[in-house]
N, C-alpha and C positions, 0 to 999 in steps of 0.2 A: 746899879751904878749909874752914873753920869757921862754920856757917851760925849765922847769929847768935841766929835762934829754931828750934824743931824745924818742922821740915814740917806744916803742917798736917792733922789730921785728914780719912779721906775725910767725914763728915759735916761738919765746917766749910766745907769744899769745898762742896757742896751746898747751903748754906747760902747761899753767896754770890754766886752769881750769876742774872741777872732771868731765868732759868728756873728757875729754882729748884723754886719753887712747881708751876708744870706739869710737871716731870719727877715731883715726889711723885705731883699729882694721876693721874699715869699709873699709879705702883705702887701706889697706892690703891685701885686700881678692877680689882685683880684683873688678870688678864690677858688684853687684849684685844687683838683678831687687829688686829694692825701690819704684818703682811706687806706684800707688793707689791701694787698695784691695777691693773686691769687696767679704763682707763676705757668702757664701752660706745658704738657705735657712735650717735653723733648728726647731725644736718643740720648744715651748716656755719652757717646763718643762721637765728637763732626765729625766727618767723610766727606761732607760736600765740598761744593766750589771753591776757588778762594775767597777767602775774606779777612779784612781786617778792625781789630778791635782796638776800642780805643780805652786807655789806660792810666787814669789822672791820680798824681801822689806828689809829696814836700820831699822826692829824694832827691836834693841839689847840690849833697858834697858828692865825696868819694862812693857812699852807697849807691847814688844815681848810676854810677859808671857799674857797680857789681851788678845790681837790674838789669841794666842795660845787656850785659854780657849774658844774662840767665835766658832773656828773653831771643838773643840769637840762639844761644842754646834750646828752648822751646821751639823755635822757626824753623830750624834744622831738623829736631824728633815729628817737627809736622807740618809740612809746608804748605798745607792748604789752611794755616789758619797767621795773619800777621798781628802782632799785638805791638803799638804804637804807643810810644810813651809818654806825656807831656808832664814833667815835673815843674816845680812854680814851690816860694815860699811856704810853709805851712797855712800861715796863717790868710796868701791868697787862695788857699786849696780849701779852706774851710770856706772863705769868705764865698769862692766863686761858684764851687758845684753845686748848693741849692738852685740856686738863680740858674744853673743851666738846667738843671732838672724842671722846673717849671718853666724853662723855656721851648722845653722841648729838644734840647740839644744836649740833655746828659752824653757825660762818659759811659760807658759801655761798664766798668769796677774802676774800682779806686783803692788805696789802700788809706787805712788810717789808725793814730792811735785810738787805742784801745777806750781811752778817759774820753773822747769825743762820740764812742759811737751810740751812748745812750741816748744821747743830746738828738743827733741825728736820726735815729728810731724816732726817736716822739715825734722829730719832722715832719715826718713822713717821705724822708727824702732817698731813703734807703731801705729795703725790702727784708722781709725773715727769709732766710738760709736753711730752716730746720728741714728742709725738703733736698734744698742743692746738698746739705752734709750727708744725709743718708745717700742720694745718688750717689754721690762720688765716694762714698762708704769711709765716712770719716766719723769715727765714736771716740766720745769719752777718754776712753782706755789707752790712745794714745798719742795722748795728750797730759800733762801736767795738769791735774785738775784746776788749781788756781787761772792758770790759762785758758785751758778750753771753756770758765763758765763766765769765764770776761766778758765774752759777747753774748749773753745771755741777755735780752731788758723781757720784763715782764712775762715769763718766762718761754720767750720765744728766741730764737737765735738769729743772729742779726750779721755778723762777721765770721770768719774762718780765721782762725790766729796764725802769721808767719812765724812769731820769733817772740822771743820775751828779751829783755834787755833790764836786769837788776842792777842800780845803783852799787859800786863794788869799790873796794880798797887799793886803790895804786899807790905802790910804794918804790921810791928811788932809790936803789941799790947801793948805789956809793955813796949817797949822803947818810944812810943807815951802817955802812962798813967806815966811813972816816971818823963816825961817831964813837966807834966802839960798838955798834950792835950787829947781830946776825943780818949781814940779806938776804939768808935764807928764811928765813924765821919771821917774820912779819909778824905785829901784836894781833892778836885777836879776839883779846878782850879788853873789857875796861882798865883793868890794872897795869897790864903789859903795856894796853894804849900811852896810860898817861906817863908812865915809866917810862918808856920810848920819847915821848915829846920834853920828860925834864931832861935825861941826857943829852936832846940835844938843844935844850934852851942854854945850857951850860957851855954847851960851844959856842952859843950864839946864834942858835939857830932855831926863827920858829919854824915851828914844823908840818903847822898844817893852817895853812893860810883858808881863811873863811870868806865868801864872796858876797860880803855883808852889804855890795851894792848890786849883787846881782840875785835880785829875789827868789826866781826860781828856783839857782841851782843851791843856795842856802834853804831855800823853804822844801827839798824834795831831804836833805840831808833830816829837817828838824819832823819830818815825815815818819822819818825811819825810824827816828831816836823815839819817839813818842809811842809808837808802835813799840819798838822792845823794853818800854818803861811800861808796858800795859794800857796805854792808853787807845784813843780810835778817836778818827779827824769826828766821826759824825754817827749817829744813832740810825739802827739797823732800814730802819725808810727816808734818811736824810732828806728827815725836817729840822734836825737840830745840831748844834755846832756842838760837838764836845772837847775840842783839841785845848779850850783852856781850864782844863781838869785839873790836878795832880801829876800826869804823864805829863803833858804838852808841858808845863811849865819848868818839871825840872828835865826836859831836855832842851829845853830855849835859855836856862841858868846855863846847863850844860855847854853849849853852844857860845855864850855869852862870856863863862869863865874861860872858854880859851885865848880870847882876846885879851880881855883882864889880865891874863898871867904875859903876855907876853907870847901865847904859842901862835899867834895868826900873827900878822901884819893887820894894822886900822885900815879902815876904806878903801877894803879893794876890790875887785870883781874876780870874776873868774877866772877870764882872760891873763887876768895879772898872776893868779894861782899856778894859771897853766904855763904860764912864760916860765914862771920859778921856777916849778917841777922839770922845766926842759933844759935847765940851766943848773941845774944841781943847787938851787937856792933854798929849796925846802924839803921834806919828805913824803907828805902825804896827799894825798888827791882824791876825795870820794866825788862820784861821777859813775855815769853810764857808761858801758863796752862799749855802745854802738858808736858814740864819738871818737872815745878815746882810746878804744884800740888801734885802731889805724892813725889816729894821728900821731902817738906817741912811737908806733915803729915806723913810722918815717923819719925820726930825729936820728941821722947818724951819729953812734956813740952811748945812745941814752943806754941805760942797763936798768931794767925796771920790770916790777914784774906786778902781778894782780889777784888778791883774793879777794872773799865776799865782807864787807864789812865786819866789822869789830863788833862783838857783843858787849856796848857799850851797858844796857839795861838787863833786866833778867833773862831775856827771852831773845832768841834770835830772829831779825826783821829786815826786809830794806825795799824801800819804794821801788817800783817796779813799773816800765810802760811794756806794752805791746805792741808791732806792726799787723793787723788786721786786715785780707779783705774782704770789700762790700759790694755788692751790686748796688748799681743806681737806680732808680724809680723811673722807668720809660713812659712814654706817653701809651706805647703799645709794646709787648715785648717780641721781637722778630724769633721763633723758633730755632734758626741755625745760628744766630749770635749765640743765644743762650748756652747751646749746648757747646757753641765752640768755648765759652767762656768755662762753663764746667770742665770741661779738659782743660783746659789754661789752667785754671784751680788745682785740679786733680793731679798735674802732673808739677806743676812747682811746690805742693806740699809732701809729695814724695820726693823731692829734688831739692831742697830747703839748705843741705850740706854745701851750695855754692852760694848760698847767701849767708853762710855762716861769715866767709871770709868779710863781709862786712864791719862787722864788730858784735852784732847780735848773739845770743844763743837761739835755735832753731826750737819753735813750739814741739815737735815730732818727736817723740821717750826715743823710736827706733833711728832718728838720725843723729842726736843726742848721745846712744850709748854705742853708734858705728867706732870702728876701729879708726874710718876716716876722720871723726869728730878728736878722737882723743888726742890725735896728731896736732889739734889746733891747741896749744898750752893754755895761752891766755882765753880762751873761749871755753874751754872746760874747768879753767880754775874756777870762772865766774859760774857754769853752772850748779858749782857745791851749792849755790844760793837757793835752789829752785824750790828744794819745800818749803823755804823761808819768807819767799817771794809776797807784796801785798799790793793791793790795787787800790786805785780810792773804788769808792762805791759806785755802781752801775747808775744813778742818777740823772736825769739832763741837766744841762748849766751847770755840772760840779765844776771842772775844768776855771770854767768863767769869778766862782767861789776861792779857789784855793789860789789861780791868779791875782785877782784884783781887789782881795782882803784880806786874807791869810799871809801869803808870802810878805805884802808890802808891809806888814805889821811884825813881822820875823826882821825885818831888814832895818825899820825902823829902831827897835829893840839892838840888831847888831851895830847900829850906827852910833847910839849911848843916847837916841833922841826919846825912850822910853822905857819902862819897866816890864819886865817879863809879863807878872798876873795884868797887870793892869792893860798891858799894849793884847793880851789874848783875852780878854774879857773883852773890850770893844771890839775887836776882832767878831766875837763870837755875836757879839751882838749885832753887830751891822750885817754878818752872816744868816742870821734870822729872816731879816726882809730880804734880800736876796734870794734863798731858799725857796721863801714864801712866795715870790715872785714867780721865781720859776717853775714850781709846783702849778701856778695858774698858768702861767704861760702855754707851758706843755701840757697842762693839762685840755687847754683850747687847742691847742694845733689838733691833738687825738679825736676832737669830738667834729 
């Protein structure tokens, strides 16, 4: 086909995505030994002196404050060790920790999603785990497999998974009982779906407002869909775009005819979805736990509750992030840090039930199926999701792919300014040299 603009340049590329910045910061600084680490031998448990570690992550809303409270919690179980938190937007937390890592002045862990830490392995900016998991005696087995093999790149381990957070179905109570329908009952399939949204197009009410200016949270829904139509964003070594298949397109119609009909609102973002939803103005809201649990039980009055998506397609799916942590790359690794940090590890992935109250589900099968856990309604409804759960692929620069080509051609498509195959065929194409791009890229950081 006939791509509608040329490909973009490799520096626009670079330009645009929230690494950006730390990948220059890397080629700034001359070239510095990124190889493999080989971590020194530590005690499994600090005892020594005090000390404090330092602790960089994007928790800036409400979750910053549950951290916060986890890590008094840790200082208490062990005062000889203090863990210092510096949270900062996401995208300066990606931007900034390469560049201290070659500065010499990394954080001590970090926490991060999951779709960034491939990117970050190829850096060299973060170290393999497959040594610190065994220490602190963390397997497989208890863990959600789709999660625990997240931090997996080439087959070495890279991250410790906190928590999974699947894209999930909120539904408003009273806008579903003025309609005539069950609020207990939420659809949860295609047919009950669209049956629910004519009932209440017939009052007047769209039902599930699309945030067809807000590309992300539109491009993780059209993730989903694609995925339970059978489809997959990209081919098993993502060198190749496949999302404009058969799946991709009729979940982008999918997506496309809800506006068409009437059941979204035209040109709106998210924010404007979520205003509805807190106002009794529409019914549905697909989204992540971790936001939207807590923001929504702060609304006095709201009556809402939450299950795992809609099996829109044949197959049950839904995009999915994870909070991961990672060790930083030191210039030298100090023996009692490390090992204080393995216990900092050790003992918040057996204590993961206080970071539940965030909005997340907890990675951990045994804090997941606690008595404590089932008491959180909304956090257990959303783990029905868990074998359903999908990740993009282990890749570096996916992230930077499904941002700044993928989603804006999903939004483009929702805005009426293109055609479904034809807006995912350029999509997929311009995807190509990106890929391509970063395949070299990373393939030179590694070497």
């Amino acid at each position: 086909m006939t791509l509608l603009h040329p490909p973009p340049s490799r520096r626009a590329f670079l330009g645009l995505g929230a690494g950006a910045l730390g990948a220059a910061a890397l080629g700034a600084c001359g070239a510095p030994d990124l190889s493999a680490v080989d971590l020194p031998e530590v005690q499994d448990v600090y005892d020594g002196p005090p000390l404090t570690l330092t602790f960089w992550n994007g928790l800036t809303g409400g979750d910053g404050g549950i951290m916060r409270d986890l890590l008094l919690e840790f200082g208490q179980a062990h005062p000889n060790i203090t863990v210092q938190m510096f949270a900062m937007p996401w995208s300066s937390f990606y931007q900034k920790f390469p560049a201290a890592v070659v500065s010499g002045l990394a954080p001590d862990l970090g926490l991060m999603q999951n779709f960034h830490v491939a990117t970050n392995a190829a850096r060299g900016v973060i170290v393999s785990l497959d040594e610190v998991a065994d220490r602190i005696g963390l397997t497989e087995d208890q863990f959600a497999t789709t999660v625990w093999r997240s931090g997996i790149v080439d087959d070495a381990r890279y991250s410790i998974p906190l928590d999974v957070w699947p894209d999930s179905l909120f539904y408003n109570k009273r806008v579903l009982a003025d309609a005539g329908l069950d609020p207990e009952e939420p659809p949860r399939d295609r047919a009950s779906y669209e049956a629910a949204l004519e009932t209440l197009a017939a009052q007047g009410i769209a039902g599930h407002w699309l945030p067809a200016v807000d590309p992300q949270g539109v491009g993780r829904g059209f993730d989903s869909l694609q995925w339970q139509m059978g489809g997959e964003l990209y081919d098993e070594a993502g060198s190749r775009a496949l999302f404009n298949g058969p799946a991709g397109v009729e979940a982008l119609t999918w997506q496309l005819d809800l506006i068409r009909a009437g059941h979204s609102k035209q040109n709106v973002n998210g924010g404007d979805a979520n205003v509805a939803f807190k106002n009794d103005l529409n019914a549905f809201l697909w989204g992540g736990p971790g936001a939207l649990i807590n923001d929504l039980s702060s609304v006095e009055d709201l009556d809402w509750g939450v299950v795992p998506l809609p099996r829109i397609g044949d197959r049950p799916a839904s995009f999915s992030g994870s909070h991961q942590f990672v060790i930083m790359r030191q210039r030298t690794f100090d023996p009692d840090r490390l090992a204080a940090t393995y216990t900092f590890l050790s003992w918040i992935s057996a204590n993961s039930i206080g970071w539940a109250g965030a909005g997340p589900v907890p990675a951990r099968r045994d804090v997941v199926e606690s008595a404590e856990f089932a008491e959180l309604q909304a956090q257990s409804a959303v783990a029905e999701a868990l074998p359903d759960v999908r990740f993009y692929p282990l890749v570096p620069g996916i992230f930077e792919v499904q941002s700044t080509i993928l989603y804006p051609a999903i939004s483009d498509v929702l805005l009426g300014h293109a055609d479904p195959q034809e807006a995912l065929d350029e999509a997929a194409a311009r995807a190509a040299y990106l890929l391509e791009e970063n395949r070299q890229k990373y393939a030179e950081a590694r070497s």
